[in-house]
C-alpha positions in Angstrom: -4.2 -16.1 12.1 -7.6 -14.3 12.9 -8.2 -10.4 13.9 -8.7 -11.7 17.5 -5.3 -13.2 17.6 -3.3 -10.2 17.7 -2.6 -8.2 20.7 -3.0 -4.7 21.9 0.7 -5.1 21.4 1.1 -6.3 18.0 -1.3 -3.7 16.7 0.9 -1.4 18.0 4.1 -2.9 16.3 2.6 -2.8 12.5 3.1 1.5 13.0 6.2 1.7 15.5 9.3 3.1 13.0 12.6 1.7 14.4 13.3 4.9 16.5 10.3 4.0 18.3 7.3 6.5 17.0 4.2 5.6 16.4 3.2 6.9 13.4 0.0 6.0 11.0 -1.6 6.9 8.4 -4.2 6.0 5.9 -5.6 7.4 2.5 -7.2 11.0 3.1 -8.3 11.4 -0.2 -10.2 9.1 -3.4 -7.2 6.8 -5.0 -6.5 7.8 -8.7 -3.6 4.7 -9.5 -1.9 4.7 -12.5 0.6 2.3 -13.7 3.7 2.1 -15.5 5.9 -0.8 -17.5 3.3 -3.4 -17.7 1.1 -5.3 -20.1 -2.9 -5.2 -20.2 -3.2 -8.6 -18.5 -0.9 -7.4 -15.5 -3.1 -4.1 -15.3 -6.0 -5.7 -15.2 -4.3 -7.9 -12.1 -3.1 -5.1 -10.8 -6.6 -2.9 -11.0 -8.7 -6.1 -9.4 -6.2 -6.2 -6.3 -6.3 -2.2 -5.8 -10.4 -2.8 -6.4 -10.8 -5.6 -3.9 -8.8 -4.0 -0.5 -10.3 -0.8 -1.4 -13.0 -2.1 -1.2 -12.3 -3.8 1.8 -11.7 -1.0 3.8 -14.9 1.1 2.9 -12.1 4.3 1.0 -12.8 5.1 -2.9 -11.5 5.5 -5.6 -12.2 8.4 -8.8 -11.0 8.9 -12.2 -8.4 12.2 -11.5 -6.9 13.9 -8.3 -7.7 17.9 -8.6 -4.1 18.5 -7.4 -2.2 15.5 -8.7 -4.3 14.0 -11.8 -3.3 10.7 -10.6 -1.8 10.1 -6.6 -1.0 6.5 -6.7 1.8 5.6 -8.9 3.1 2.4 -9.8 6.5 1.8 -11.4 7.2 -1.7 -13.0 10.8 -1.7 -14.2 14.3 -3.6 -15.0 16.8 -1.3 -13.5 16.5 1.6 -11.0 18.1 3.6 -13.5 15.3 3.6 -15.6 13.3 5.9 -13.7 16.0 8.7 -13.7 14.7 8.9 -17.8 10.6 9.2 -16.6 9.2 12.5 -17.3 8.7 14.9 -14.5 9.2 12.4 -12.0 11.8 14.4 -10.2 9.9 17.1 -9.3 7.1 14.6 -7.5 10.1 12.5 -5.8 12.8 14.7 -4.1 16.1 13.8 -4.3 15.4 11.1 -7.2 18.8 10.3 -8.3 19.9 10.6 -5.1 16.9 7.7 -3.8 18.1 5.6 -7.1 21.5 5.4 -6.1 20.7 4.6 -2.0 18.0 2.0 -4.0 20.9 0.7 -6.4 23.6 0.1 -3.3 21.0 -1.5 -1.7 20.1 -4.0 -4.5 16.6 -3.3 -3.4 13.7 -4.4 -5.5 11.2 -2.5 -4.2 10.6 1.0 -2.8 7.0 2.9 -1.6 7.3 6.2 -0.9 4.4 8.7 0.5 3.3 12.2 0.9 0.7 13.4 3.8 -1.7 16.1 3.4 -1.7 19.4 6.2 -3.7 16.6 8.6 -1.0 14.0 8.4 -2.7 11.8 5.9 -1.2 9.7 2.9 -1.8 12.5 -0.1 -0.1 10.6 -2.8 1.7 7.5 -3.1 5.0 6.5 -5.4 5.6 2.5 -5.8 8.6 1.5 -7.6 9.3 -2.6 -8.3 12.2 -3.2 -10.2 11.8 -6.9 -11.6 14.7 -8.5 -10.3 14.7 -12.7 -10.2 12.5 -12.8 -7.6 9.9 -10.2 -8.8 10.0 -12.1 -11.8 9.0 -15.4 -10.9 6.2 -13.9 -8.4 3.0 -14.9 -9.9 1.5 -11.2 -10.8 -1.4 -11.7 -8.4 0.8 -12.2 -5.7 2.7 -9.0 -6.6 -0.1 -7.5 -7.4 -1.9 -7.5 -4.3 1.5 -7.4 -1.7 2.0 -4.4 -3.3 -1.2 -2.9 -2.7 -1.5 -4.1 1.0 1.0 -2.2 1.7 0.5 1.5 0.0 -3.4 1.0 1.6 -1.5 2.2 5.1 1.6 3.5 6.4 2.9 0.8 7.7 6.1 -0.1 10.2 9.3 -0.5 7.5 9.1 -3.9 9.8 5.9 -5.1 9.7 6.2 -7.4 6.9 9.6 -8.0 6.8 9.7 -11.3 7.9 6.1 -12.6 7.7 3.9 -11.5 4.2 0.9 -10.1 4.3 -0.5 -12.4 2.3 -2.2 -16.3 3.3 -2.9 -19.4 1.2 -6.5 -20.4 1.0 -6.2 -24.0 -1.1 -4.7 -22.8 -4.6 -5.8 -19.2 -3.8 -3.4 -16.5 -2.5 -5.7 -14.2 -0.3 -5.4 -11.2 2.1 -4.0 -12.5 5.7 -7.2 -12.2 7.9 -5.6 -9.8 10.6 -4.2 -7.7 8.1 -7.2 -7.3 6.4 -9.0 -6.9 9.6 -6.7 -3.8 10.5 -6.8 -2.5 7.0 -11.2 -2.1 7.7 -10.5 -0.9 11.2 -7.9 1.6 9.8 -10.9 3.1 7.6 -13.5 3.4 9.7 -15.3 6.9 9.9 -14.7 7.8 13.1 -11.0 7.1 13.3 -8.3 9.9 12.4 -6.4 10.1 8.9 -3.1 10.1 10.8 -2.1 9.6 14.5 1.3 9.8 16.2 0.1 8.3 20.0 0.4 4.9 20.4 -3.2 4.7 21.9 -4.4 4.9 18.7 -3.7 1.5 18.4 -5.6 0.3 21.4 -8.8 2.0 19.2 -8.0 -0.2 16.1 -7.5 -2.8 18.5 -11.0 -2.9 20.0 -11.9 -2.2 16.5 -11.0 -5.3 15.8 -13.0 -7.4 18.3 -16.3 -6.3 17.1 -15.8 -6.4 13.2 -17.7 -9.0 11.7 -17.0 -10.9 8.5 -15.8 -9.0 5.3 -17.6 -8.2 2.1 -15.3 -7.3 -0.9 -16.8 -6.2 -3.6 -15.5 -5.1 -7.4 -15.9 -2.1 -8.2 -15.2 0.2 -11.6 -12.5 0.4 -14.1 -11.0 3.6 -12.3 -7.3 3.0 -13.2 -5.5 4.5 -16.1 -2.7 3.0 -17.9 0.7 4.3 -18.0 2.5 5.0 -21.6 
């Protein structure tokens, strides 16, 4: 599927909660990932993904967060339990144990959760992936760059729930074109950190029509390593 295949309409749908709001928001601030409970080889899969798609949508990325040190955290685990014993982590996640055991009743393997600055914009970011069968025999650059797909915007808790946002390319795995195409829209100067009217959408939309091909570029080891 190409930008120019989806609708006014379908825009629309990748930010309508179930209730019916329209809500989005993108980045506000420089990324500062870190990343927890995996080897060097994953991290460096990990930090190429997070690389490429910001990249792709024109944001940055810096060594520390004034506030926060680091505002994108990723969490690479075995049970949910294990993150009731991380340091601190409570005070950034409200309601931790109480998230765990919704997470654990669920048999989830995979939460994102946000905060927004005083303009409505993602602030910091909290990934968790507990490595259940099916995390597991993921290849890690598929992982790798689902996950970061989606903590890039705030998506609908729908709009990749039946369809990923990834694409084959021969023996490559690769960014769906439309997804990446509203990830560069989303980014764009003149549009808002965060918008709760559904014409917003009609803006990415047209943003959409007129973008031309895309240009992702590496760019420097700004990740840290969890220990």
């Amino acid at each position: 599927m190409t930008p120019e295949a989806l609708s006014p309409e379908a825009v629309q749908a990748l930010f309508t909660r179930d209730g019916g709001d329209y809500v989005f928001a993108r980045w506000g601030r420089p990324i500062v990932p870190v990343v927890f409970g995996v080897e060097e080889e994953t991290l460096e899969i990990v930090k190429g993904a997070l690389e490429a798609v910001v990249a792709l949508a024109g944001h940055k990325m810096a060594e520390t967060d004034p506030e926060l040190g680091a505002n994108l955290m990723f969490f690479f685990f075995k049970e949910w339990d294990e993150l009731l014993d991380v340091p601190n982590l409570d005070q950034l996640v409200p309601d931790l144990a109480t998230l765990v055991g919704k997470l654990k009743e669920q048999d989830a393997n995979q939460y994102r959760g946000f905060r927004f600055d005083d303009l409505g914009a993602i602030q910091a970011a909290f990934v968790f992936v507990r490595m259940d069968d099916a995390m597991a025999k993921m290849p890690a650059e598929t992982l790798a760059l689902t996950q970061v797909v989606q903590v890039m915007l705030l998506w609908s808790n729908a709009a990749f729930a039946e369809t990923s946002p990834l694409a084959i390319a021969g023996e490559n795995v690769i960014l769906r074109p439309d997804v990446a195409g509203v990830i560069r829209a989303a980014y764009a100067p003149l549009m808002p950190g965060s918008d709760r009217d559904p014409s917003h959408a009609l803006r990415l939309y047209a943003r959409l029509q007129v973008q031309g091909d895309l240009v992702i570029e590496d760019d420097s080891d700004q990740i840290q390593r969890g220990e």
